[in-house]
N, C-alpha and C positions, 0 to 999 in steps of 0.2 A: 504493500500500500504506500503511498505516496511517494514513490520511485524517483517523480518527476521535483519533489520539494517537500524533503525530509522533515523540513523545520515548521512546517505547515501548521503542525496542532499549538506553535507556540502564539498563535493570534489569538485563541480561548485566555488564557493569559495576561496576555498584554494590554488585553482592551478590556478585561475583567470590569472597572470600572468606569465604559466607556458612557460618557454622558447620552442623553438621550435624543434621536436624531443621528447616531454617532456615523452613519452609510449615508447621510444627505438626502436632499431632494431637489424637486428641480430649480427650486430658491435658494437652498442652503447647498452648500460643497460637504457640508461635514466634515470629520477628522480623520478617518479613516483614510492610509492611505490607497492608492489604487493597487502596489502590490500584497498590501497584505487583503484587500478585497480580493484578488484572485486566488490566496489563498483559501479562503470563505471556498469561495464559488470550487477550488480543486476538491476540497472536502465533500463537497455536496454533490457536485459533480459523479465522485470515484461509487461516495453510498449510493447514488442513482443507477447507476451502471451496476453495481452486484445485485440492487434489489431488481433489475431487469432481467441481470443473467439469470441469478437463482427463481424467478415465474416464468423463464422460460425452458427450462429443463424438468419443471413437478409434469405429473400423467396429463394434468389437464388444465394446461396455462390461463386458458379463457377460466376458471373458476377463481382465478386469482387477480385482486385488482391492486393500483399500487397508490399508496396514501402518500404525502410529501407535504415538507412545510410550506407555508408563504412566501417564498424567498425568490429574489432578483440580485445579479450578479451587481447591479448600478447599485441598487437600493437596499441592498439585504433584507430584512424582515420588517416590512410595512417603515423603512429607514433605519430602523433600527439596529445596534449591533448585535446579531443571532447570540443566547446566552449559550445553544446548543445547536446544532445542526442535526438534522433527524430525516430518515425514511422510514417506513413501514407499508409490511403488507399485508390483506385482509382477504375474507373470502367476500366472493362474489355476490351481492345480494345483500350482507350484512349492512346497508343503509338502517336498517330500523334498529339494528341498535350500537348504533351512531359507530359502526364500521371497526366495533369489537367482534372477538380476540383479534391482536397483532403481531406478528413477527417483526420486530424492529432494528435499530440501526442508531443510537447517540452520540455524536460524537460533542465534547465537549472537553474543559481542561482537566475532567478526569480519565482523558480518554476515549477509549472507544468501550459502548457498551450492546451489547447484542441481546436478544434474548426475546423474550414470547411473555406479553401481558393479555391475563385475560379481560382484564376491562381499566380505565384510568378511574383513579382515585378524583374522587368531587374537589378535592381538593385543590387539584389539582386545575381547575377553572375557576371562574370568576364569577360569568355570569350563573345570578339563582336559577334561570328556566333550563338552561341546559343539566347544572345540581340537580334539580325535580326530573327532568326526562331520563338522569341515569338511575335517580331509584327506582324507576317504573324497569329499566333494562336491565341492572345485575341481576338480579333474583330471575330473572329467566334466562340469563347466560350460565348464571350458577348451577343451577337443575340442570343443562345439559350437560354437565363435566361428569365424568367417569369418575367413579369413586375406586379406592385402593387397590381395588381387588379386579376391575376390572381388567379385560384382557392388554388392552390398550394401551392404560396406564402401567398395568406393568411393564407391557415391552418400551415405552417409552422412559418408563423409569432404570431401567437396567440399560438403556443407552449411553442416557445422562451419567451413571457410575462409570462405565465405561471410559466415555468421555472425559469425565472430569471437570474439575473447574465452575462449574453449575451453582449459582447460589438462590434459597426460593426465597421472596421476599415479598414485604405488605407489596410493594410497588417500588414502576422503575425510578430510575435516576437519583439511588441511595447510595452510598457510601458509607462502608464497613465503620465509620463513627455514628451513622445516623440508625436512630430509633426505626425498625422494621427491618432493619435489612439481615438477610438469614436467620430469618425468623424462626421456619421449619430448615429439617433436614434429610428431607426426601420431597419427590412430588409424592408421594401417596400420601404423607401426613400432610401436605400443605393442600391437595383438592379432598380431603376428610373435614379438613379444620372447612374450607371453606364453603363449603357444599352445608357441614350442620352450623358455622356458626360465623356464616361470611357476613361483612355488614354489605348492606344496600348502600354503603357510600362507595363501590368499588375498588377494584385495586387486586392483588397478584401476580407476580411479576420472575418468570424463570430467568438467569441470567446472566452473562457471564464476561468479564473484564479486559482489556489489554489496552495496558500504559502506554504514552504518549509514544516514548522512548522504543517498545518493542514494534512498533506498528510497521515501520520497514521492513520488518522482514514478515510481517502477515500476508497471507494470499484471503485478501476480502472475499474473493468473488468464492472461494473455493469454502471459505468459513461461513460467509450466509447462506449459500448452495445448501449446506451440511445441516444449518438451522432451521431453516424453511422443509427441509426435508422431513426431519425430528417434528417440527409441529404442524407439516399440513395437517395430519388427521384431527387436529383440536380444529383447526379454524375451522373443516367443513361438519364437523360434529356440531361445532356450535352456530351454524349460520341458524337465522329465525326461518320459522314455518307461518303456514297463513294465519293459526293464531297467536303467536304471539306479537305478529303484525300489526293485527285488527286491535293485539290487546296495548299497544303504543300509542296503534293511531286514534282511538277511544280514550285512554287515560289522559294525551296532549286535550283531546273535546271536553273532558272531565273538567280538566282546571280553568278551560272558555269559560264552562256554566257555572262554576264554584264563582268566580269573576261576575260575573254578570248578576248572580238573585242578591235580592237588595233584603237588608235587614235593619228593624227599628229597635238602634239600643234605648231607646227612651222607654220600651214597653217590655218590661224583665218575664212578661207574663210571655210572651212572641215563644211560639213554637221552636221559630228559628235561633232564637238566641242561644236556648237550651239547645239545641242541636250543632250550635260553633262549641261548645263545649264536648261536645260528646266527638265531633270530629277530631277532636285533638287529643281523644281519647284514643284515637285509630284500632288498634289491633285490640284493643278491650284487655281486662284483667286478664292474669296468663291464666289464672284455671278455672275463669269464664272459658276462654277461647280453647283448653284445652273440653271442654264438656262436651262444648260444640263442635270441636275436630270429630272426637270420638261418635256423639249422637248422629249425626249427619254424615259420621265414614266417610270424611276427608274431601266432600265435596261442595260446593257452593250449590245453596237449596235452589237458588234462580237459573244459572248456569252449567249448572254440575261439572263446571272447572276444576279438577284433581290435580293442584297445583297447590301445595300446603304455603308456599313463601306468597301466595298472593290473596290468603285469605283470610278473612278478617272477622272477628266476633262484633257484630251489631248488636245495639239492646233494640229491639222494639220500641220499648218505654223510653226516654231518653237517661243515658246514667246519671244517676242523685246520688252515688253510692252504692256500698255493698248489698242492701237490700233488694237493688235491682239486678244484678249480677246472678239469678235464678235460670235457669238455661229454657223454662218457658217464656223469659222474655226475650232470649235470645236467635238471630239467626246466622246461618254463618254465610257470609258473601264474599262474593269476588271483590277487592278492595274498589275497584270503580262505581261498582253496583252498590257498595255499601254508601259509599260520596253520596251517589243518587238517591239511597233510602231516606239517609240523612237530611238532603234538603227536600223530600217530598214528589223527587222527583219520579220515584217507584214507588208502587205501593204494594199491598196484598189484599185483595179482596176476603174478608174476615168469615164470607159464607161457602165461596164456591173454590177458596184460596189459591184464586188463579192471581197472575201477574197485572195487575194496571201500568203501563208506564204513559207517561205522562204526554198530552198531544204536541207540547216544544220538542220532541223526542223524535215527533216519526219519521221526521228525513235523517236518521239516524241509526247506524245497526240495532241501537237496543231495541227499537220496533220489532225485531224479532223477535223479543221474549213478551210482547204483550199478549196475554190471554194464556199464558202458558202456567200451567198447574205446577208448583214448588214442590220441591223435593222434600218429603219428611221423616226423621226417625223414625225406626221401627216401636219404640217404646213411646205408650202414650202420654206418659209425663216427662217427656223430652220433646213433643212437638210443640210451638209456638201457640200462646195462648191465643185465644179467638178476644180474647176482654180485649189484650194490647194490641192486636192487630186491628181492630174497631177502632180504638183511638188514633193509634196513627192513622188507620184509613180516614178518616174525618177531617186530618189536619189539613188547609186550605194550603 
């Protein structure tokens, strides 16, 4: 790697604390000078070219698409001086959830770092709505990862031994000082850990080092070749299916309508008040919502969604308390549907306990579940009481 300008990676460095604008525009010259901009752009340049080679050598190149920063050779990043230089590559299709897992490429003054995230840390953005659409996408990238024992992950974990050098961590671009990194010490304990107790704030990050100094004598194209090989089977395992699709492009509709109903704090009595309460109650008491895994066998009463990370214990009654935490006031929903329960916007018909959803609805999938008969425990004192369901059905 960098055959042509050995000394390349030392502009991460040099410009460490380059002011901001530090690439110019077309009013400013900036500080940056023009040969170490071509440095920039050799850097970028070399990762582009192996993330090229390496999609075109997998079975089936067209399933592979290639991700890259914002970056201009005049301008660097939106002017700015790059903190990092980065390519990655995703499976095909992986738009809905925002073009997770990736096989990546960092390079920056610690280096070069390679390695396979399954999804980026919230943190790791700024803006809140993009935060909010990665909670709705971990938990359904998470369910698709092979747990320990799978056949998959073993062969992929017996690689990485092989290999060597591998470290799993919360997430990329850590450094053996920072808090997460080498967390686990296997992938099998690190997709266990994350699969039973991953957060929804993302992050995961297989991955492995080479200093500034050793990088001339690395053969790139031949080491992401190597990587991309190692983790095609994760990208295409995890690309989304139609529903997880619909359940992105619904939950983004969700926060439209959450936006839009209007509520009077003047009036403590308002249905809806009590109900911005209960929303922020989300996932309900753990062993409310464990009654209601069990009673309902793991599936959403309206949906019958068998997806345990996106379901949610609803009170009927809105929660006051432990007194309402009774599993006949409760149901268990797909977390979107519960949003909708919450503001009125689904209901239950309390005689024929068919589905109402609401007429702002019908240019909208949930119109499919209107009239549709809810799912119930098999035990009669775990179905939803007909009193609480009368009251919410009433609420305007």
């Amino acid at each position: 790697m960098l055959s042509g300008d050995p000394e390349a990676f030392q502009v991460f460095e040099k410009w460490k604390n380059a002011p901001s604008n530090a690439f110019g525009s077309k009013n400013n010259s900036g500080v940056i000078s023009d040969e170490d901009k071509a440095r920039y752009s050799l850097i970028y340049t070399e990762l582009m070219n192996a993330a090229e080679n390496a999609r075109s050598k997998v079975n089936k190149p067209d399933s592979i698409e290639l991700k890259s920063m914002n970056y201009s050779h005049q301008y660097g990043s939106r002017g700015h001086r790059p903190v990092d230089v980065w390519v990655s590559l995703c499976g095909k299709g992986s738009e809905d959830f925002a073009r997770m897992p990736q096989v990546y490429m960092i390079a920056s003054e610690r280096g070069l770092e390679i390695g396979f995230a399954i999804s980026i840390n919230e943190d790791d953005y700024h803006d809140q709505s993009v935060k909010s659409r990665n909670r709705t996408i971990v938990p359904l990238i998470n369910r698709k990862l092979p747990n320990s024992k799978d056949e998959l992950a073993l062969m992929i974990d017996k690689s990485l031994k092989e290999d060597g050098g591998w470290f799993f961590s919360t997430k990329a671009r850590l450094t053996p000082k920072d808090e997460g990194f080498a967390t686990w010490t296997s992938l099998g304990e690190m997709l266990d850990s994350i699969k039973s107790n991953g957060s929804s704030k993302g992050g995961g990050s297989i991955c492995k080092f080479f200093a500034a100094d050793d990088l001339a004598d690395l053969d790139l194209e031949a080491t992401f070749d190597d990587a991309l090989s190692l983790f095609f089977p994760f990208l295409m395992r995890c690309l989304p299916d139609s529903w997880d699709s619909e359940l992105v492009s619904t939950q983004a509709d969700i926060e439209q309508i959450e936006g839009a109903v209007s509520f009077d704090p003047s009036d403590i009595a308002d249905a809806r008040d009590t109900v911005m309460r209960q929303i922020a109650q989300r996932r309900g008491q753990s062993k409310f919502r464990r009654s209601l895994l069990k009673a309902y066998k793991g599936k959403c009463a309206i949906s019958q969604t068998a997806v345990e990370a996106v379901l949610e214990a609803a009170h009927i009654t809105p929660y006051l308390g432990d007194e309402t935490n009774h599993i006949s006031n409760g149901l268990l929903l797909r977390a979107d549907l519960h949003t909708l329960f919450d503001l009125n916007l689904v209901k239950i018909d309390p005689k024929s306990l068919r589905v109402k959803i609401s007429p702002s609805l019908e240019a909208t999938p949930y119109w499919n579940y209107n009239n549709r008969k809810i799912l119930l425990p098999n035990k009669a004192t775990d179905q939803p009481s007909t009193l609480a369901l009368g009251e919410h059905f009433s609420l305007p």
